[in-house]
C-alpha positions in Angstrom: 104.7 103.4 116.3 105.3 106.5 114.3 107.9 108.7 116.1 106.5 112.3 116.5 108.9 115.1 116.9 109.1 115.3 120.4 113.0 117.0 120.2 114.4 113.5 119.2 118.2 113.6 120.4 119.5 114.0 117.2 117.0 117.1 116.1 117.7 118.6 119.0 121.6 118.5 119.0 121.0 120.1 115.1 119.0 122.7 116.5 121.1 123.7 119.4 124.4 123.7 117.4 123.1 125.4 114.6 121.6 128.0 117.1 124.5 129.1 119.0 126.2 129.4 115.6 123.6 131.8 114.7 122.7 133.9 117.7 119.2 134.7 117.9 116.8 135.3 115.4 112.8 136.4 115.0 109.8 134.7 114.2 106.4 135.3 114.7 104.5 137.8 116.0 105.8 137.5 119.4 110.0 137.4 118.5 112.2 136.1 121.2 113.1 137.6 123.8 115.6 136.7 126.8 114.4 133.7 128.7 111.9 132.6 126.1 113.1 129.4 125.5 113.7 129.9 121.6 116.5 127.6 119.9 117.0 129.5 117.0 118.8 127.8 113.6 119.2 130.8 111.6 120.6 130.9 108.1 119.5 129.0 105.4 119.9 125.1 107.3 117.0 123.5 108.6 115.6 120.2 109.6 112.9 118.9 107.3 109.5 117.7 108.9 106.3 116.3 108.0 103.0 116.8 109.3 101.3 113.7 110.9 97.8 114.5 111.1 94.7 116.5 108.9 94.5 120.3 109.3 97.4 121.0 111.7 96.8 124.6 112.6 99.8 127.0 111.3 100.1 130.1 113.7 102.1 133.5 114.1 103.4 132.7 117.4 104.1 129.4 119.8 101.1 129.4 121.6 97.2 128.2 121.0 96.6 131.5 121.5 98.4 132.5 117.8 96.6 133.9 115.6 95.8 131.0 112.8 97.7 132.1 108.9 97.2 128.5 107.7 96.5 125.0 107.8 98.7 121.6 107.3 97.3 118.4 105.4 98.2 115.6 106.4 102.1 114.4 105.1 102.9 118.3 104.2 106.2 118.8 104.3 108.2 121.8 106.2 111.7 122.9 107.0 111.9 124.0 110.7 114.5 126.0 111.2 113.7 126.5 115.1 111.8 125.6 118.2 110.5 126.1 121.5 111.9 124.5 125.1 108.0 125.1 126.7 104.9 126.6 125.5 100.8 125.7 126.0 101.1 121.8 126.3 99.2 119.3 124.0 99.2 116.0 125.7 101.6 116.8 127.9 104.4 118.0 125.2 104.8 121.6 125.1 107.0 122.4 122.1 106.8 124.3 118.6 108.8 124.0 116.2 109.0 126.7 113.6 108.7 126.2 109.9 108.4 126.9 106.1 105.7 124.8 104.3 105.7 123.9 100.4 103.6 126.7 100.5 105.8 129.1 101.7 103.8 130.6 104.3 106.0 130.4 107.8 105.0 130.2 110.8 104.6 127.8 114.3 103.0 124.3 114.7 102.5 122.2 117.7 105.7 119.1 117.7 103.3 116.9 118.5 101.7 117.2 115.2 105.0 116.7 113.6 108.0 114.4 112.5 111.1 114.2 111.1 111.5 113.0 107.8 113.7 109.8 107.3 114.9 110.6 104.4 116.7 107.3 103.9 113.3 105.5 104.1 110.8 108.0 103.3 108.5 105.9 101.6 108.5 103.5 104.2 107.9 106.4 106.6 104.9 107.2 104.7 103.0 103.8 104.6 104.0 103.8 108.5 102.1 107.2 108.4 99.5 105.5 106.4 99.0 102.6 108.8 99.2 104.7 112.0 95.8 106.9 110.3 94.0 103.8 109.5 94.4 102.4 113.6 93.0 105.4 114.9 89.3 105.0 115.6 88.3 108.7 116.5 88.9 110.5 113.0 86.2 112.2 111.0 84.8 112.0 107.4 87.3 115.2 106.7 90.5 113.6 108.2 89.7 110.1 105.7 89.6 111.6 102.9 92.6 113.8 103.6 94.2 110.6 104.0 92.9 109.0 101.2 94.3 112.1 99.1 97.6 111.7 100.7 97.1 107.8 99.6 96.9 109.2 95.6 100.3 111.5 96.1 102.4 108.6 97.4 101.0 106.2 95.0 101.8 108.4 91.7 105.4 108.9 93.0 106.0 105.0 94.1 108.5 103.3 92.4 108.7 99.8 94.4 106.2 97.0 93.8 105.8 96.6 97.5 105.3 100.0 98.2 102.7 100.6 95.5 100.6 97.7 96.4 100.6 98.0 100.1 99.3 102.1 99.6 96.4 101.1 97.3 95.7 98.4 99.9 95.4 101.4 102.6 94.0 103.4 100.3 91.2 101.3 100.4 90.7 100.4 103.5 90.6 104.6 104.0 88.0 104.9 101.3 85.8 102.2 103.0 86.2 104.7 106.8 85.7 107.3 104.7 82.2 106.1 103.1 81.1 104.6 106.8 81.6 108.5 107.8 78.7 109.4 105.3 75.3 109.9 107.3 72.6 107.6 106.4 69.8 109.4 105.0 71.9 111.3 102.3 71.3 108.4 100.0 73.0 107.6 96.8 72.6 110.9 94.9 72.9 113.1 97.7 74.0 117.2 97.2 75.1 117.4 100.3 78.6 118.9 100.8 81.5 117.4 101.8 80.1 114.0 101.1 78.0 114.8 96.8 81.3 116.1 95.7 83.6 113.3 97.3 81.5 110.7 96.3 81.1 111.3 92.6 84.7 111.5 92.6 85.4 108.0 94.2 82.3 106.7 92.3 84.4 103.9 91.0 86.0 102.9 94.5 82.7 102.9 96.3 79.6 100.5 96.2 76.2 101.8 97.5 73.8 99.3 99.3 69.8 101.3 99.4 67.9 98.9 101.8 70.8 99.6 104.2 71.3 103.2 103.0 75.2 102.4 103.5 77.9 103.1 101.6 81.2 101.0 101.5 84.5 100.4 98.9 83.8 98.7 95.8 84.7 94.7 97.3 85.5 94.0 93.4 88.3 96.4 93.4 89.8 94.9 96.1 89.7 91.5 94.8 91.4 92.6 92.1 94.2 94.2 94.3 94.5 90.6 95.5 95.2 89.2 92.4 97.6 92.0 91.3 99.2 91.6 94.5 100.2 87.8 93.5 102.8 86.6 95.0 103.6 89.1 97.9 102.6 88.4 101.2 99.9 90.7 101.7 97.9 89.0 98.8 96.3 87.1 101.7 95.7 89.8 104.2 94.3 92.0 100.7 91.7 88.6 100.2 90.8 88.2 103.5 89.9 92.3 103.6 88.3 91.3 100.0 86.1 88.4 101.8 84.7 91.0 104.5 83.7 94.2 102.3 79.8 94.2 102.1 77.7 93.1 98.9 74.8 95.3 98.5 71.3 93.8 98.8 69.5 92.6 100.9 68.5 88.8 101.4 65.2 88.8 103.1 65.5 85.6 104.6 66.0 83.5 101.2 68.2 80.8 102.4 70.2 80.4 98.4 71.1 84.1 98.8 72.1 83.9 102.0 74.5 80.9 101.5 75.7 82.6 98.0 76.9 85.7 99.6 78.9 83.3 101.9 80.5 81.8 98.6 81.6 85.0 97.6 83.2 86.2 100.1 84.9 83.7 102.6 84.2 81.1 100.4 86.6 83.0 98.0 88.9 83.7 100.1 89.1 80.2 100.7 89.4 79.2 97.1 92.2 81.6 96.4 94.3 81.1 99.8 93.6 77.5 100.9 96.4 77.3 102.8 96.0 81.5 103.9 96.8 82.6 107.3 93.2 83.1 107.9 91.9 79.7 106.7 90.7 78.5 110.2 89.2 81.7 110.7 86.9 81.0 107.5 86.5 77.7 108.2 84.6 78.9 111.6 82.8 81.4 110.3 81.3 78.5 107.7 80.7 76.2 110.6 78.8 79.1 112.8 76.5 80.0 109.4 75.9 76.4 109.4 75.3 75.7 112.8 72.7 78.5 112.9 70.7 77.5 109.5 70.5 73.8 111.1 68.6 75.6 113.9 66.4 77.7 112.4 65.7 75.5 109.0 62.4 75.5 109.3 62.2 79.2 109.1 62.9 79.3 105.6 60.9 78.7 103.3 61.9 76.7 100.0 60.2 75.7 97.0 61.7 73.1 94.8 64.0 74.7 92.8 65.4 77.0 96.0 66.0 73.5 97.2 68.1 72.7 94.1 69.6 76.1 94.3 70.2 75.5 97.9 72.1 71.9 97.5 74.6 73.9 94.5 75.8 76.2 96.5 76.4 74.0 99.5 78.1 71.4 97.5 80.3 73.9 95.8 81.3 75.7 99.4 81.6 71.8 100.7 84.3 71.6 97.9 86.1 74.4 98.6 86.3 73.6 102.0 87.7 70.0 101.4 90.4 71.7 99.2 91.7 73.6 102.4 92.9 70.4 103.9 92.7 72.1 107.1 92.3 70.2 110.3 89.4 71.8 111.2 88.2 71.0 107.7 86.2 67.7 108.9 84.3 69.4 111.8 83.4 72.4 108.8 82.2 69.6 106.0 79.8 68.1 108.9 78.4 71.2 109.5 77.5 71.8 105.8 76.3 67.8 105.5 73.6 68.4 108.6 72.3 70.9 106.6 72.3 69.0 103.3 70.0 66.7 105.5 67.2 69.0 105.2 67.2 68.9 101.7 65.5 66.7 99.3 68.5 64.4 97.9 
């Protein structure tokens, strides 16, 4: 889990020897005064920090009641040069730290909305960072594509293979929360702001779907991640993302269609990973689509050359299948053969 500030040992021994080196010192619109709890670092030394979440509020004084001078995006970096022992609590923490952003504007922000940078493994740090974003499930359209922006800066400054691929991984993944943030009923050439603007940006990362009104990433792009990422282990965990981004369309109850989007998605995954960490888990999902077409068969309707159409795909995702070698394999293939039974040979 991503360490927040929370006066870490280490931070705080820094802070407290560096203060009563320096005596006290002002900042803010409310000072220090006796008994206020202020470490002060004074001088030029500081402890550098990075912001942890989108729009972290900047204020004149340690307190929610401070008037606002500016606002933190997410990974912004600031030199803290003091902090607080008490103050209005945010879950239950209720220390500020006090700092001087790229942008040079001073002033306090809440500790829990900070942490220290490692500068040793800052990069790793940041795709921690990355990660931690992506597993929260209460953000808003604003807070993904802050974090898809903080995405971009990390990528044009990685220099490790690893890094670089894992970032445009999450990157992706935070383009596709982003787009599910977009309202249905703004449609595909929408003017409404914040979503016309960031979506004719991303154009190329994003794939619309109009009988859904839905917006997702561009699966393609992702697949080709995959194959960039040969080699590394997240290849498979990039394919098995690949095999569960949306095609847009819509089926309608035609049986070929229905089978061929399963082809292209887990039945590629499949193809490319046969021995993937998430082969029995494709291998199920094949068996549960079959399962329920055996069912309902009679449902759809097919005229002879849907049959034929019908029979190719099945024999091709029957192949694929076979290839995994997988012990649930057998039970998979029988599944796809009952349906082959309703077909003319």
């Amino acid at each position: 889990m991503l360490r927040t500030f929370s006066i870490s040992n280490r931070l705080l021994l820094v802070l407290c020897s560096m203060a009563l080196a320096a005596g006290c010192a002002h900042g803010g619109r409310g000072g220090q005064g006796e008994g206020s709890g202020l470490s002060s670092a004074g001088g030029h030394e500081s402890v550098l920090m990075m912001v942890v979440v989108s729009g972290a509020r900047l204020r004149d004084e340690p307190a929610l009641t401070g008037a606002q001078v500016g606002t933190l995006s997410l990974g912004s970096r600031l030199n803290v040069s003091r902090h607080t022992d008490s103050g209005d609590e945010i879950d239950g923490d209720g220390r500020w730290v006090f700092g001087t952003p790229e942008s040079g504007l001073a002033g306090w922000v809440h500790s829990s909305l900070v942490a220290v940078v490692d500068t040793e493994a800052s990069q790793a740090q940041a795709i921690e960072l990355m990660n931690s974003r992506l597993s929260s499930g209460s953000l808003g359209f604003l807070d993904w594509i802050d974090l898809v922006r903080f995405c971009d800066d990390f990528i044009a400054n990685a220099n490790a293979r690893t890094n670089l691929i894992e970032a445009r991984f999450l990157r992706l993944k935070a383009i596709n929360r982003a787009a599910e943030q977009v309202p249905s009923g703004v449609g595909a050439w929408t003017t409404e702001e914040p979503y016309s603007s960031w979506l004719e940006t991303h154009a190329e990362d994003l794939a619309y779907s109009e009988p859904g009104d839905q917006w997702f990433v561009n699966g393609m792009n992702v697949w080709r991640l995959a194959k960039e990422a040969e080699g590394l282990t997240i290849a498979d965990s990039i394919g098995w993302y690949a095999a569960h981004v949306p095609i847009p369309g819509e089926c309608e109850g035609f049986l070929p269609c229905y089978l061929g989007l399963k082809r292209l998605t887990i039945g590629q995954y499949l193809q490319v990973y046969p021995t993937g960490a998430y082969v029995e888990q494709g291998l199920e999902s094949i068996t549960e689509m079959m399962i329920e077409i055996d069912d309902r068969f009679d449902s759809f309707e097919l005229y002879d050359e849907e049959g034929v159409e019908t029979l190719t795909v099945l024999d091709e995702i029957r192949e694929i299948v076979i290839a995994t070698k997988h012990p649930k394999s057998k039970a998979t293939v029988a599944s796809i053969d009952q349906v082959m039974t309703h077909l003319p040979n």
